[in-house]
MIKEDREN-398243 format. One record per atom (N, C-alpha, C): x, y, z. Coordinates in steps of 0.05 Angstrom, whole numbers, plus 32768, in hexadecimal, padded with zeros to 4 digits. Layout:
MIKEDREN-398243
XYZ;...
This chain:
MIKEDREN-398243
8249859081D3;8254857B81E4;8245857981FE;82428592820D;823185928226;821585828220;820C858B8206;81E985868207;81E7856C81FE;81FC856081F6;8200854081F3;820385348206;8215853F8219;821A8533823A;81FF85328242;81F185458245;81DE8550824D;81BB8539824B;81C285388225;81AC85228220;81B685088232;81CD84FA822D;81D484E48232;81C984DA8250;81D684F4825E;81CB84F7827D;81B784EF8285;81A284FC8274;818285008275;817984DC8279;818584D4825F;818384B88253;818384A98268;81A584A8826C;81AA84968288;8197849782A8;818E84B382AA;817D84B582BC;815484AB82B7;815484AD82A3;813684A58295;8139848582A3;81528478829B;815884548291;8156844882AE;8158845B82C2;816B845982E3;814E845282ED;813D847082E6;812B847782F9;8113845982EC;8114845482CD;80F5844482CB;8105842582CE;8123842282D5;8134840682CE;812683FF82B4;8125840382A2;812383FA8284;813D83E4827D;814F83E18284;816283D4827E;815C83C0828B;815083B882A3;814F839B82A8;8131839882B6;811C83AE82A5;810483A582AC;81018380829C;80F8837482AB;80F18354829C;80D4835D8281;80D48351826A;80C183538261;80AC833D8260;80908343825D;807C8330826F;807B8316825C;808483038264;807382EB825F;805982EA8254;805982DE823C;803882D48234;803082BA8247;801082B58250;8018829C8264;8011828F8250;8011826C825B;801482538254;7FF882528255;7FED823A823A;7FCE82378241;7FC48226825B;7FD6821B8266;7FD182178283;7FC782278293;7FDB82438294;7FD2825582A1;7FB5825E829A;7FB08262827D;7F9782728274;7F7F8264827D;7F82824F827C;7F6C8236827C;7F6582328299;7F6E824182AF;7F6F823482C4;7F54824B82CF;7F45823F82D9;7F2C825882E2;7F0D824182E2;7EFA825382E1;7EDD825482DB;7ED9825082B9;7EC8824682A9;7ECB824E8293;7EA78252828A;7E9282598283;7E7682618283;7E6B8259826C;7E5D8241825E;7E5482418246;7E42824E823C;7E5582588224;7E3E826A8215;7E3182608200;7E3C825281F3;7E29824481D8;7E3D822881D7;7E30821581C2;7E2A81FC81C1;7E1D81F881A2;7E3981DA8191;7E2E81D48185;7E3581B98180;7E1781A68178;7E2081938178;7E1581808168;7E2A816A8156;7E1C81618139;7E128177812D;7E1E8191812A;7E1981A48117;7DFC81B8811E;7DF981B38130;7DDE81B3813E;7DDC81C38153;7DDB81E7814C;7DDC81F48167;7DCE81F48183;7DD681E98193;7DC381EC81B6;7DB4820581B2;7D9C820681BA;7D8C821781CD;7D91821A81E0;7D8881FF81F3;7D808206820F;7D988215821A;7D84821E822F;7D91822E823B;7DA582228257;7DB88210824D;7DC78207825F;7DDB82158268;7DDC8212828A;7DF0821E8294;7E03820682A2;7E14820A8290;7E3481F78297;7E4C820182A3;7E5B820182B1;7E72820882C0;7E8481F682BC;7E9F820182B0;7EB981EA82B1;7EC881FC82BD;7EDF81E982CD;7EEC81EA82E2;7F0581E782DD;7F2181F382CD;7F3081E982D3;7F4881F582DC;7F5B81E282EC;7F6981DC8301;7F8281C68304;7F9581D482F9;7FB081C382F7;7FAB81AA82EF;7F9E81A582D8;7F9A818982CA;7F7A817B82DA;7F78818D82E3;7F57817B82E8;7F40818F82DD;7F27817F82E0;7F1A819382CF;7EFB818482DD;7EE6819982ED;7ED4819582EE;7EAF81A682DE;7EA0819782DD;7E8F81A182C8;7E7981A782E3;7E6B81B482E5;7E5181BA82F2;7E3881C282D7;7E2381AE82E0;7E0A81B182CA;7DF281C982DD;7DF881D282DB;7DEB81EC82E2;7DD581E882F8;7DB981E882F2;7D9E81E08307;7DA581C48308;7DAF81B782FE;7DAA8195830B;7DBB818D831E;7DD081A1831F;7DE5819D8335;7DF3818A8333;7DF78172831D;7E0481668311;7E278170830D;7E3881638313;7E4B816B8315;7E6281508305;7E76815482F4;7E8A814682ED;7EA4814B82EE;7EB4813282F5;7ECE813F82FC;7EE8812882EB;7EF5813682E2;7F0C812582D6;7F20813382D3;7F32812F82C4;7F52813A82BE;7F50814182A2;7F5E81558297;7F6A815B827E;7F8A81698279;7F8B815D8264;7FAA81618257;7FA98173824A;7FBB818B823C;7FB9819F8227;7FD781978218;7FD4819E81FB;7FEE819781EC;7FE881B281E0;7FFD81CA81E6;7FF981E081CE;800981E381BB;801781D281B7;803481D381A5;802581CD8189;7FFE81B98188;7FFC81AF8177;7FED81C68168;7FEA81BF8150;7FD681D2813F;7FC681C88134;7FA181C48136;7FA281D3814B;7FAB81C78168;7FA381D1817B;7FB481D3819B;7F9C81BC81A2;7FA881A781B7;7F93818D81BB;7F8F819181D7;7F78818C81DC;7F72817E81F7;7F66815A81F9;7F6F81538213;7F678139821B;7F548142822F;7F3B81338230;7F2D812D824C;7F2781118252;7F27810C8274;7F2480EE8274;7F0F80F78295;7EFA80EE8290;7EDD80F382A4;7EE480DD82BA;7EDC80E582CE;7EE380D482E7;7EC080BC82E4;7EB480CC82D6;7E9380C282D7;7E8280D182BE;7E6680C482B0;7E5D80D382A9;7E5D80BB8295;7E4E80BD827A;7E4580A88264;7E648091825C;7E79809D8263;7E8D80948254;7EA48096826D;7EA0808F8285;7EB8808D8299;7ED58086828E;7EEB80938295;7F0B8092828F;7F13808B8272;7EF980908263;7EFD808A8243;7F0E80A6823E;7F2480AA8230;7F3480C88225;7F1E80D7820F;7F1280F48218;7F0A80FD81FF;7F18810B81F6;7F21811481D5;7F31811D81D6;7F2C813F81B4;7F3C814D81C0;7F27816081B5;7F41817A81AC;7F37819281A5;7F4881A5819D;7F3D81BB81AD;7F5081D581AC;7F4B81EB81B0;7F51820681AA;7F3E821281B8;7F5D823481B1;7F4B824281CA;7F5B825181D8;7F5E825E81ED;7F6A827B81F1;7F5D828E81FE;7F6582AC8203;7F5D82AC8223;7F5E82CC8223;7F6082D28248;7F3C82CA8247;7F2D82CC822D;7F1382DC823C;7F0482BD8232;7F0B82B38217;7F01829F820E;7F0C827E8205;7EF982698212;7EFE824D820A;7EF0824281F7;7EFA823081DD;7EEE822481D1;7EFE820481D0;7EE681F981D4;7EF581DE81D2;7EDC81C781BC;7EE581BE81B2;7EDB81A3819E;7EE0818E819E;7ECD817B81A8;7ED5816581A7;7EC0814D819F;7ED38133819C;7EB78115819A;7EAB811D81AD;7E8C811881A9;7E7A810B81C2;7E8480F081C6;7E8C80E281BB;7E9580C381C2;7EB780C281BC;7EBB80B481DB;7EDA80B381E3;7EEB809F81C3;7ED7808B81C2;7EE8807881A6;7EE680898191;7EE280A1818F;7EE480B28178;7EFA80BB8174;7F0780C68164;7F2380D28164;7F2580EF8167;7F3D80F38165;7F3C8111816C;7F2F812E8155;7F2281468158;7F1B814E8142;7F3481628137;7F358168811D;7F4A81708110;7F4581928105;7F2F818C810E;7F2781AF810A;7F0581B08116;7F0581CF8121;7EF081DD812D;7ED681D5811B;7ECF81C78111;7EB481B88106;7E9B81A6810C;7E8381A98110;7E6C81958119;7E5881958108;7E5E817D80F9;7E4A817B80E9;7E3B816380EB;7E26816080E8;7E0A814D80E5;7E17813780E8;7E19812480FF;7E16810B80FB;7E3F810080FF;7E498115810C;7E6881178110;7E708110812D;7E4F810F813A;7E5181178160;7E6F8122816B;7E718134815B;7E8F81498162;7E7881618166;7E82816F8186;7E778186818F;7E8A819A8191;7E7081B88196;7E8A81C4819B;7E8681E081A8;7E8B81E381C3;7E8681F981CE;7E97821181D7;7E8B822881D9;7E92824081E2;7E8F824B81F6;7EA0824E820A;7E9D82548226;7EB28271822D;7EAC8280823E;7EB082938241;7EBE8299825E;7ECE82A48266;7EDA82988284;7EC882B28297;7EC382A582B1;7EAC82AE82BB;7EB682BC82CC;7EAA82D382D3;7EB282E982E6;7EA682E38301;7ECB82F3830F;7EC682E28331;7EAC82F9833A;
């Protein structure tokens, strides 16, 4: 009976000292949250057709806006985007403030982690949305891989 008191004691004091009973447990974040940073391109494909060059691209995003930096040309674009993750796959909207296709909606898919972005989409806004991670010949659906960039 003592060494039962005894464990219980132990227990109650283990529960006291780490609050286990009303530690909160962590939240997974929202792809809002994930998405929100630097993001670094690493590869590129498009019409089925892997990039070479060696482009350096920067996306920007920021509570529904989203800016692009073209690396040496100092070229810079800026517009807004939407995320839907409820869908499968998970969608994004972009709509460019400027650039071949001004306030036209592109509209595209994704999937997202802490370290990595992939997103696919039309090159051309009157295109529809793509339905899976695919670029093939003559589809002008692209599709890149970006990596989120260290401060």
């Amino acid at each position: 009976m003592i060494r039962r008191l005894t464990t219980v004691s132990a227990l109650i004091l283990v529960c006291s000292v780490l609050d286990l009973r009303g530690a909160p447990v962590p939240q997974p974040k929202s792809d809002e949250e994930l998405i929100t940073g630097q993001w670094q391109l690493n590869s590129a494909m498009i019409n089925g057709k892997k990039e070479t060059d060696d482009i350096d691209i920067i996306m920007t995003f920021k509570r529904g806006t989203i800016t692009v930096n073209l690396g040496a040309s100092g070229e810079e674009h800026k517009g807004k985007y939407t995320l839907n993750a409820s869908k499968n796959p998970k969608e994004i909207d972009l709509v460019f403030d400027d650039g071949p296709e001004p306030g036209q909606p592109i509209k595209g898919i994704y999937t997202l982690t802490e370290k990595e972005l992939t997103l696919c989409t039309s090159n051309q806004a009157k295109k529809g949305r793509p339905v899976k991670f695919e670029s093939k010949a003559g589809t002008d659906v692209g599709i890149v891989t970006l990596h989120r960039k260290k401060p």
